[in-house]
C-alpha positions as CSV (number, residue, x, y, z in Angstrom):
1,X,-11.1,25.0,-93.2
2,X,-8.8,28.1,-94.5
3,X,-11.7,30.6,-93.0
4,X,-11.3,29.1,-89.3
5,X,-7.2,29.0,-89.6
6,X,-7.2,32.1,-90.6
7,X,-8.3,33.0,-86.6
8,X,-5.4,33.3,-84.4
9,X,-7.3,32.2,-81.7
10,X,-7.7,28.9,-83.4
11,X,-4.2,28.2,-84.9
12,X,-3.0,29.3,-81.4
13,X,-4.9,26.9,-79.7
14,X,-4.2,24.4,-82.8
15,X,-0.4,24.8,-82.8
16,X,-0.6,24.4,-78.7
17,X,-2.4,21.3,-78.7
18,X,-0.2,19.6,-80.8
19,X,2.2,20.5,-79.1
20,X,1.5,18.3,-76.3
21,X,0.5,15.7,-78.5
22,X,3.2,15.3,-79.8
23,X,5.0,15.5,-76.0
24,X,2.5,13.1,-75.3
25,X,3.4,10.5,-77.8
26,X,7.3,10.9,-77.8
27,X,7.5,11.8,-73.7
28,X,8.0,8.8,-72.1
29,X,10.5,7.5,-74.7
30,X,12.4,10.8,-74.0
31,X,12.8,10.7,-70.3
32,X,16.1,10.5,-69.0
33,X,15.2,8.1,-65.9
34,X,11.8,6.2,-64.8
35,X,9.3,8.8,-62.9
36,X,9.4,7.0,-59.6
37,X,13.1,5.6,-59.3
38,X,15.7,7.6,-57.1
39,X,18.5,9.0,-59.1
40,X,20.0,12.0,-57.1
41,X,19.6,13.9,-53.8
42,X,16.3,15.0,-52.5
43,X,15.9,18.5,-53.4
44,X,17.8,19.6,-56.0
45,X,17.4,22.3,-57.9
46,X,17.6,22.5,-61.6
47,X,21.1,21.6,-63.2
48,X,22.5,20.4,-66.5
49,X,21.7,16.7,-65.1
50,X,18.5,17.4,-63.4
51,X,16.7,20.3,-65.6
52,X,14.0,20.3,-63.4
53,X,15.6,19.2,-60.4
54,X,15.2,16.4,-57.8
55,X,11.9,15.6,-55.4
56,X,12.2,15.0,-51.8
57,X,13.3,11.3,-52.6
58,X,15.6,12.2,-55.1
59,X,13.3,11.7,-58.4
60,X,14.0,13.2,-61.5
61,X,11.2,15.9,-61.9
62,X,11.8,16.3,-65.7
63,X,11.4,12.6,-66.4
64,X,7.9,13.1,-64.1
65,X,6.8,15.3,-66.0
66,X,7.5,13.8,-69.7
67,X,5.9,10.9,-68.7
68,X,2.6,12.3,-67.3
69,X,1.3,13.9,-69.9
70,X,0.1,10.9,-71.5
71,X,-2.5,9.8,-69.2
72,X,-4.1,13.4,-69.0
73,X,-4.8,13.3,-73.1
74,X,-6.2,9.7,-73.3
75,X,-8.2,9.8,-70.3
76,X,-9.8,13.3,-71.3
77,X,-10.0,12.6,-75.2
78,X,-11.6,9.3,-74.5
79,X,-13.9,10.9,-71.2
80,X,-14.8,14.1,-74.4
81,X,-15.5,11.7,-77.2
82,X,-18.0,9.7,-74.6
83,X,-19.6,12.3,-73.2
84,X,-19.9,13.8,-76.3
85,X,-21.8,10.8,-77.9
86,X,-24.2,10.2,-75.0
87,X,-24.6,13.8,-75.7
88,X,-25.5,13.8,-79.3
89,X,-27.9,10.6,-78.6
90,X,-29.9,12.3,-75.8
91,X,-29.7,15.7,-77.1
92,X,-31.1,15.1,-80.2
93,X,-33.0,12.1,-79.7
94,X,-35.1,14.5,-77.3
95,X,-35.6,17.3,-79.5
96,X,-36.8,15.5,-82.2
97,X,-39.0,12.8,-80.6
98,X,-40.2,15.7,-78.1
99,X,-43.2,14.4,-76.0
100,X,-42.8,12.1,-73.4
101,X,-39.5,11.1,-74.3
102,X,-38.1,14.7,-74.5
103,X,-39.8,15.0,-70.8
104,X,-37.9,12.1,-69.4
105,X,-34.6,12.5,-71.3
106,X,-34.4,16.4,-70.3
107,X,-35.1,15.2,-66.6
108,X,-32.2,13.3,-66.9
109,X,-30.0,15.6,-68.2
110,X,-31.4,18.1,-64.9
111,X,-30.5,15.7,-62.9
112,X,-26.7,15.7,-64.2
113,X,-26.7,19.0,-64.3
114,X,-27.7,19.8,-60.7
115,X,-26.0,16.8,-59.6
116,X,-22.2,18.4,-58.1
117,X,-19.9,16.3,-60.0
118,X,-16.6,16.2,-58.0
119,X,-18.1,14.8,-54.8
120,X,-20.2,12.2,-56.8
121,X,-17.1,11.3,-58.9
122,X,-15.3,10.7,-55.2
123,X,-17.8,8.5,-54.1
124,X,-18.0,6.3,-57.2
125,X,-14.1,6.0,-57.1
126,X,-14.5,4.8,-54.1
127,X,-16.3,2.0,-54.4
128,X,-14.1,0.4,-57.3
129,X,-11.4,-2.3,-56.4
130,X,-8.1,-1.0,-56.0
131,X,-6.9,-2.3,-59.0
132,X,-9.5,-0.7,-61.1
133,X,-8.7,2.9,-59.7
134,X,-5.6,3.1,-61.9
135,X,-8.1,1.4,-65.2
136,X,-7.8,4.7,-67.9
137,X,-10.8,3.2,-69.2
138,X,-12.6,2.9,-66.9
139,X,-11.7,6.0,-65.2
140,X,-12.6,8.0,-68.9
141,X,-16.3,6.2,-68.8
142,X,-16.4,7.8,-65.0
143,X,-15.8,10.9,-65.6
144,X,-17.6,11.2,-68.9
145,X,-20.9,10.4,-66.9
146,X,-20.9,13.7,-65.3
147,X,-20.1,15.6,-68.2
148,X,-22.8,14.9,-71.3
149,X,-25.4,17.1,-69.6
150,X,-24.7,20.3,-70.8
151,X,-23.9,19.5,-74.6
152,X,-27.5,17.4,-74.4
153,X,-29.0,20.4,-73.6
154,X,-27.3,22.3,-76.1
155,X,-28.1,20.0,-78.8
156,X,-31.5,19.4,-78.1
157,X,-32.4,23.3,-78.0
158,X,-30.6,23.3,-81.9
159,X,-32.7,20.4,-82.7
160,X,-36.1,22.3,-81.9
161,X,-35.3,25.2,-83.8
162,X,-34.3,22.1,-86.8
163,X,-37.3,19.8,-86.9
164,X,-39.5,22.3,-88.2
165,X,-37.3,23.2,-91.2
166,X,-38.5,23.1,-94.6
167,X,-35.5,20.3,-95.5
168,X,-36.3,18.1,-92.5
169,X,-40.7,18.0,-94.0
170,X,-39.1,17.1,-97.0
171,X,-37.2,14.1,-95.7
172,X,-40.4,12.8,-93.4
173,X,-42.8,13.3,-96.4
174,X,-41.0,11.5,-98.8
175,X,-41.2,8.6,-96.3
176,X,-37.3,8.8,-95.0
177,X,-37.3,6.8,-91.0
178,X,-36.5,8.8,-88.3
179,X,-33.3,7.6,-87.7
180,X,-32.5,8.4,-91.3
181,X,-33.6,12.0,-91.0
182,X,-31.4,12.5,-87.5
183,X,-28.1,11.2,-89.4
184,X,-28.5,12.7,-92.7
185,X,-30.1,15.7,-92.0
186,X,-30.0,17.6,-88.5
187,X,-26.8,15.8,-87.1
188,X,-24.8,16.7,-90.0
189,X,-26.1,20.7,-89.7
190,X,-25.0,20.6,-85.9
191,X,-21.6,19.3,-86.4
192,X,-19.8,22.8,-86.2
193,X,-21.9,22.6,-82.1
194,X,-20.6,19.0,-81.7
195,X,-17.6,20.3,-82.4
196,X,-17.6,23.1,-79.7
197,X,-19.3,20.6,-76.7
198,X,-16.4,17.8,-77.8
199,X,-13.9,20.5,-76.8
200,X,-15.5,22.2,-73.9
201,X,-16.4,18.0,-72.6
202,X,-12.4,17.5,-72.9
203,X,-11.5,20.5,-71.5
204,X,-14.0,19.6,-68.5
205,X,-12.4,15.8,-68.5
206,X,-8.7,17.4,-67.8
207,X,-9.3,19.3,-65.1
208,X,-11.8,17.1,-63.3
209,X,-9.0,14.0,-63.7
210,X,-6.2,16.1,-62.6
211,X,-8.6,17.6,-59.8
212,X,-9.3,13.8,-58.8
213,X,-5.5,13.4,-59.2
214,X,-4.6,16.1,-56.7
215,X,-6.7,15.3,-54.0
216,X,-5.7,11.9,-54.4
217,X,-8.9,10.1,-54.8
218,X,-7.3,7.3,-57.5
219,X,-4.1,5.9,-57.6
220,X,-1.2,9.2,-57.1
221,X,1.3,6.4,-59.1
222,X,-0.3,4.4,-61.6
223,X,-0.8,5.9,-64.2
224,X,1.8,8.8,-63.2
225,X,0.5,12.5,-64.1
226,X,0.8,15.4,-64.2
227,X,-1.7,15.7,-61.2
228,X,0.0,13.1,-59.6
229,X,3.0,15.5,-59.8
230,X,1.1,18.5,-58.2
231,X,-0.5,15.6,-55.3
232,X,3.3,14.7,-53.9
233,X,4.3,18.2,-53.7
234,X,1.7,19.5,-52.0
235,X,2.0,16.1,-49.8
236,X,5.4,16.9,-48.9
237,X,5.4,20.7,-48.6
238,X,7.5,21.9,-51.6
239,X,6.5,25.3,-51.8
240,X,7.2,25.5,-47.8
241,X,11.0,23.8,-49.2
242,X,11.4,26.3,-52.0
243,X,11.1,23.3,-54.5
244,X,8.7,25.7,-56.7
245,X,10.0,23.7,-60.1
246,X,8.5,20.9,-58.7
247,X,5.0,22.2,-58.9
248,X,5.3,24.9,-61.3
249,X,6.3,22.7,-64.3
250,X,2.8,20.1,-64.3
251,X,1.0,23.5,-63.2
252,X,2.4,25.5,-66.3
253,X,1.9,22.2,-68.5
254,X,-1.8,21.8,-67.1
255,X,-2.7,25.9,-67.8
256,X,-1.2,26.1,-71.5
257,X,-3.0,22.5,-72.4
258,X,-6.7,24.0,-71.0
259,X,-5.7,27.6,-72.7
260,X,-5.4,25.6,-75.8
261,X,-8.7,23.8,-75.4
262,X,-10.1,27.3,-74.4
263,X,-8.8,29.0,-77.5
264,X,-10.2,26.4,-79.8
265,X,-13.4,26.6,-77.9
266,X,-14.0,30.6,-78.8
267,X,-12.2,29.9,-82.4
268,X,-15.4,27.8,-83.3
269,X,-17.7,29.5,-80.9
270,X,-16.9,32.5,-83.3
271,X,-16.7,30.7,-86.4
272,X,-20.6,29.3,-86.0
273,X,-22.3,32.3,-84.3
274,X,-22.7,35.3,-87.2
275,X,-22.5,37.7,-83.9
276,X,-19.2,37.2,-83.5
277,X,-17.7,36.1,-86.5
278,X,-15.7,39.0,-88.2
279,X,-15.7,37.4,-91.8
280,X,-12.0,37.8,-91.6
281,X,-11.6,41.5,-91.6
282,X,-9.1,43.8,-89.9
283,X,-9.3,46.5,-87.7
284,X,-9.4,49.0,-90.5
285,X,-12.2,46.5,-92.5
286,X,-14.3,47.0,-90.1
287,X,-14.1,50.7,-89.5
288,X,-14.8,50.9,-93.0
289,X,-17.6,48.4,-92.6
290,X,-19.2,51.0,-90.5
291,X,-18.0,50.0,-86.8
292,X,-16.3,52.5,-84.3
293,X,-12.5,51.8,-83.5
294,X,-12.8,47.9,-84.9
295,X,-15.9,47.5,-83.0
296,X,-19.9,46.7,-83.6
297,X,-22.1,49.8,-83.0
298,X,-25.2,48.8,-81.0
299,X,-28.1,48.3,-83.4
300,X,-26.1,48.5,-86.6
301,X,-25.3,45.8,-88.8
302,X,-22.0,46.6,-90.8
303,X,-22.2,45.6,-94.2
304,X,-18.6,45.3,-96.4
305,X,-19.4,46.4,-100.4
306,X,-16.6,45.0,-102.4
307,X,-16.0,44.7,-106.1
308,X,-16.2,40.8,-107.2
309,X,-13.3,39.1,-108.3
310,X,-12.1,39.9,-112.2
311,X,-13.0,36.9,-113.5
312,X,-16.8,37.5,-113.3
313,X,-19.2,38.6,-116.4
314,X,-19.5,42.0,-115.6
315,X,-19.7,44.9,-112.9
316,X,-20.9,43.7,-109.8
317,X,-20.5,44.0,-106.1
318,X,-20.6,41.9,-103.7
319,X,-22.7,42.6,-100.0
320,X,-21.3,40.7,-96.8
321,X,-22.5,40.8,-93.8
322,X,-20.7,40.9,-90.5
């Protein structure tokens, strides 16, 4: 855990992401005024009573947008975590049954991939009562549907290269069940790649809710967003107004959440593939690791010599690779 916080890309996406957590949580019991109730004049700019300023009815922007942060993390957390299981389920239950059942489960996944997800996410919507529309549950098991195809396929390629191992013989000659070998011993070696797809699935959950938000395809009021923010200003022409805080603020709020999510992303893309991971060293580490101004020189694999630490028996030195 002190290796991957010692990448800025992770404790800047880390620090970010709690961030609006934390907004998340304490938001709504900060907000000066309910979202949707009329408190000033219509277009206001920002002032020491209206930070944000006013909407076209007089709503208090900076209420709006402490409130609708909320919805955005739950639904996408909850969309990430379900995807992400009916990922790890399909994934590896197809590359390590393989046969028939990798053939129909790989289909399937084909099929999601292929399948383009906005449109079909529309047309399920549509077909759910009104009431339902504005369901976070139900809306997080929608839109985790259309994203568990590309961690599946992820998994189950990692699984291939797994079965075959020496430890994974071991456990299915000495009589272990299946489903014993896939939880003790390739899930818990793939957890640094569940990782990775949980965060890419969440990142994919945000931006397909606040798409679905925007376009107004569920319910632009209940539960109030941060895309619900961006759908009534386009709706009423605020950039044609001027009113720029009205849609900069969720915009701004929506871009620094996904860079955080993109951040930790790379962090752990880094920290689990060896071709990327820098072991920690600086600029002038690596120069003397034998790279060229802090970078890898094609078909030379830098090697760092260092003496080990004073407490060992004797002279030694330690090789690492980069």
């Amino acid at each position: 855990m002190l290796r991957i916080l010692k990448s800025p890309k992770i404790a800047i996406g880390i620090g970010l992401f709690v961030f609006f957590v934390l907004l998340a949580i304490i938001g709504p019991s900060l907000a000066p005024y309910d979202p949707l109730k009329l408190v000033g004049q219509p277009w206001q700019h920002p002032s020491a009573k209206f930070p944000l300023g006013t909407t076209q009815q007089g709503q208090d922007v900076w209420s709006q947008l402490l409130v609708g942060g909320r919805p955005i993390l739950v639904i996408s957390l909850v969309s990430g975590a379900l995807a992400t299981l009916l990922s790890v389920i399909i994934g590896v239950a197809a590359g390590y049954f393989g046969g028939l059942a990798d053939n129909f489960l790989s289909m399937l996944a084909n099929i999601f991939l292929v399948l383009p997800a906005l449109p079909f996410l529309i047309v399920i919507n549509s077909y759910l009562p009104s009431g339902d529309k504005s369901n976070s549950a139900l809306l997080a098991t929608i839109v985790s549907l259309t994203g568990w195809a590309w961690g599946a396929r992820v998994l189950r390629a990692q699984t291939l290269s797994m079965r075959g191992r020496d430890f994974v013989d071991a456990a299915r000659i000495s009589g272990e069940k299946s489903w014993r070998i896939i939880l003790f011993e390739i899930v818990p070696n793939l957890v640094p790649v569940i990782a990775a797809s949980f965060v890419f699935t969440v990142l994919y959950a945000m931006g397909t809710y606040v798409s679905l938000a925007f376009i107004g395809a569920i319910d632009p009021n209940q539960p109030w967003s941060w895309g619900s923010m961006l759908f009534w200003a386009q709706s009423n022409t605020a950039a044609q107004v001027g009113a720029w805080y009205w849609f900069a603020a969720p915009g701004v709020c929506v871009a620094l959440l996904g860079t955080s999510l993109v951040l930790l992303n790379f962090g752990i893309d880094e920290f689990i593939n060896p071709r990327l991971r820098a072991a920690g060293l600086s600029r002038k580490g690596l120069k003397a690791a034998g790279t060229k101004n802090g970078k890898y020189v094609l078909g030379l694999t830098p090697v760092v010599r260092r003496e080990a630490p004073a407490a060992a028996a004797g002279p030694a030195i330690i090789e690492e690779t980069v």
